[in-house]
N, C-alpha and C positions, 0 to 999 in steps of 0.2 A: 321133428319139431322145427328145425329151419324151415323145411321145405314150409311147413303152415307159415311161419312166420313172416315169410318173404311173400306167399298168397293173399294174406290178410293184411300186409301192407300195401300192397297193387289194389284190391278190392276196396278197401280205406279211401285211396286215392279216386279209385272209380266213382263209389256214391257218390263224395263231395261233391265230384262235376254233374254228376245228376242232380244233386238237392241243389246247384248253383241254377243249373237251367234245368227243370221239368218237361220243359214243352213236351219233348222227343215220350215222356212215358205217358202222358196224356194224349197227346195224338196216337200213339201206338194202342190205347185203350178205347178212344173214341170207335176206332170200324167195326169193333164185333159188338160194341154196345146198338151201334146204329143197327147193325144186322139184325140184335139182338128185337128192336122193337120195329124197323120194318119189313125184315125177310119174313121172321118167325110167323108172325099171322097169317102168313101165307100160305103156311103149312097144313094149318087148322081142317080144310078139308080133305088131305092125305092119311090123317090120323088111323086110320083101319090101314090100310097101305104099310105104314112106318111099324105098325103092332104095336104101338104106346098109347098110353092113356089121355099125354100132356103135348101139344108139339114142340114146348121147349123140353121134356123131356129126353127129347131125338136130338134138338137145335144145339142146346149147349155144351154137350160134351164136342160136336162138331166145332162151335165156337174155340171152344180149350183150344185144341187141335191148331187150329188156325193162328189163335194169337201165342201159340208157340212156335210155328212155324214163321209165320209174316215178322213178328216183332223180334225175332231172333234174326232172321237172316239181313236185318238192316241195322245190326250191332258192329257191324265193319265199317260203317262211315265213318262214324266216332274215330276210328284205330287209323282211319285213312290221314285225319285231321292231326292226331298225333304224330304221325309221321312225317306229316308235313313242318309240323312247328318243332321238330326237333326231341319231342320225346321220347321214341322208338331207339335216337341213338343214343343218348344220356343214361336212359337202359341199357344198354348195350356195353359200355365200359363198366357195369355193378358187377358183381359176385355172383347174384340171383340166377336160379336158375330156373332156364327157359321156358318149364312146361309150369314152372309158378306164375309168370307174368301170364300167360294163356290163364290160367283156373282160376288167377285174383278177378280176369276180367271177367269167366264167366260168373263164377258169382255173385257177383251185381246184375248180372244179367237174370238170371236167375231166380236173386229177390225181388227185382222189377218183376219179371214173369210168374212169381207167386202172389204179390200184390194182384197187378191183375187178375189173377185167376180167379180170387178170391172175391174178387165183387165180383165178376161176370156170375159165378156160383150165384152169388147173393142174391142180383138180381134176380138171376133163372128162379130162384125158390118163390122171390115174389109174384115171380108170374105165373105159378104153379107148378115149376118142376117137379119132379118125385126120383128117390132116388136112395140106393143103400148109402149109411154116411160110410161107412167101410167104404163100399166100392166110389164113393164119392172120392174122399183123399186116396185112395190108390188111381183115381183118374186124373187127378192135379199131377201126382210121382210121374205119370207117363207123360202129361204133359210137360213136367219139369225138363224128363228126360232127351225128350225129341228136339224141344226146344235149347238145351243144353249143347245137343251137336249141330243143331241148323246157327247157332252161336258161334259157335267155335269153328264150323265151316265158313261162315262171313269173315273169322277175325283172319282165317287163312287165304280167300279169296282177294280180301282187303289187303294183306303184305304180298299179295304173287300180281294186283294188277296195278295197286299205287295211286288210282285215280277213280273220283265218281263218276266220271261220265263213261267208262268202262265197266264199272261192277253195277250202275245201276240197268243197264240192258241187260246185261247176263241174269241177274237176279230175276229181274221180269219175265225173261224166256223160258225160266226156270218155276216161277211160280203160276204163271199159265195153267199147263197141265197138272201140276199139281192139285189149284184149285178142283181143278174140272174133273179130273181121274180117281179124287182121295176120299168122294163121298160125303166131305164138307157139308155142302149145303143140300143137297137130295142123295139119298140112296143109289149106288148103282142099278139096284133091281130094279129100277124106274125105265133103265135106260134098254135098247137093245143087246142079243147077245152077244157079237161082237166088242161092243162096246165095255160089257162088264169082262170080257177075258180080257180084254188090254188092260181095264184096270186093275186086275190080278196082280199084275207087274209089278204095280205103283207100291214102293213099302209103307206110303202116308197113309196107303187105305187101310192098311191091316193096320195099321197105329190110331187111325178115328174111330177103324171098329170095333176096337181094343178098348177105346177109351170108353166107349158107347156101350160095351158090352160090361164091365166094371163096373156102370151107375147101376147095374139090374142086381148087383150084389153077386153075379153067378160069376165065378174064379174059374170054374174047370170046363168052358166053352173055349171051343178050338178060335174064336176070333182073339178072345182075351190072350191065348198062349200064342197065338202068333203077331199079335202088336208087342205085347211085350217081348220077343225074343228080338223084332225088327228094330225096335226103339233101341234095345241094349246093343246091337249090333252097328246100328248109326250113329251111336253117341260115341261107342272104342275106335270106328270108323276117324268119323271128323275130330276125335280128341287127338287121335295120331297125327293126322295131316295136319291139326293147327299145331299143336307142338314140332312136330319136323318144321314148318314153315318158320315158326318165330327160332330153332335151332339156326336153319340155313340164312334167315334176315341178318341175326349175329353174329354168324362165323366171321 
């Protein structure tokens, strides 16, 4: 019960500063919206290709994906900014402990990324998606999920380099391939075969295809079991390292 209690005070404090300034969850919602009505149409004649009936069918669970990965990995600036102004060490003399101030902040991040998620959905349906609502909300959870450690990986990049002009190249070099390799916006089976074993690699792909394979309602296809084991795996992953980091910021 403490432990919640000290969580839901850190998250308390979080919203605030987002219901004080928006801008950061609106631009963060603007790119896949945009995608969402210029890429999408573009799809329209790959549809036999993708095996969907709709091409935002295909698009939007890619989308999810995305604006859980992009809008989570740029939740470390914020913590950069605290740092700067003194908040990180005023924390630092409290009682709390360490892996609550980490989960207060993901869950705001969180609800931000469930807001979003929820109109990107919305939109999708207006534009004709189709889609199990089952595998629907188990496609948000995985988005929740990835997005949750590309969060909590930012809040610990953020405390290890102290500065934006340092974590925003690393980020970028970071998300490059990502985009390119995770099936995002085209299928790898578009691409050469070379090209689709490299992206074998990639855990984002098996997390988009995860997501993509959840709106079909089908649970027991080997892409749905291996996004979701990758995502649960990346999320214990970066929840360690951001707790170790805000432990060691402390000590």
């Amino acid at each position: 019960m403490q432990f919640l209690r000290e969580s839901f005070i850190v998250f308390r404090r979080q919203l605030r500063m987002n219901l004080r300034n928006p801008a950061w969850v609106i631009i963060g919602m603007l790119q896949p919206v945009m995608y969402l009505f210029l890429f999408g149409p573009l799809l329209k004649p790959l549809i036999g290709q993708l095996g969907v009936e709709n091409e935002y069918t295909f698009f939007v669970p890619g989308m999810l994906v995305q604006l859980g990965i992009f809008g989570a990995f740029f939740a470390g600036f914020s913590l950069i900014g605290e740092w700067r102004e003194g908040v990180i060490e005023a924390e630092r003399v409290t009682p709390a402990s360490r892996t609550a101030l980490l989960v207060g902040r993901l869950v705001r991040d969180l609800l931000q990324l469930l807001v979003q998620a929820g109109i990107l959905v919305g939109l999708g349906y207006l534009l004709g998606m189709t889609g199990s609502a089952r595998g629907i909300v188990f496609g948000v959870l995985l988005t929740l999920l990835v997005g949750g450690a590309c969060a909590a990986a930012s809040n610990a990049l953020a405390l290890t380099t102290k500065s934006e002009d340092v974590m925003a190249p690393v980020i970028n070099m970071v998300m490059m391939p990502v985009l390119l390799l995770s099936g995002i916006l085209l299928p790898m089976t578009l691409g050469p075969q070379w090209l689709q074993s490299v992206s074998d690699w990639m855990p984002f792909k098996w997390v988009t295809d995860g997501v993509r394979t959840s709106f079909s309602g089908d649970f027991a296809r080997d892409p749905m079991l291996y996004g979701t084991a990758w995502a649960a795996v990346l999320f214990v992953l970066s929840l360690w390292w951001g707790t170790a980091t805000f432990r060691r910021e402390n000590a």
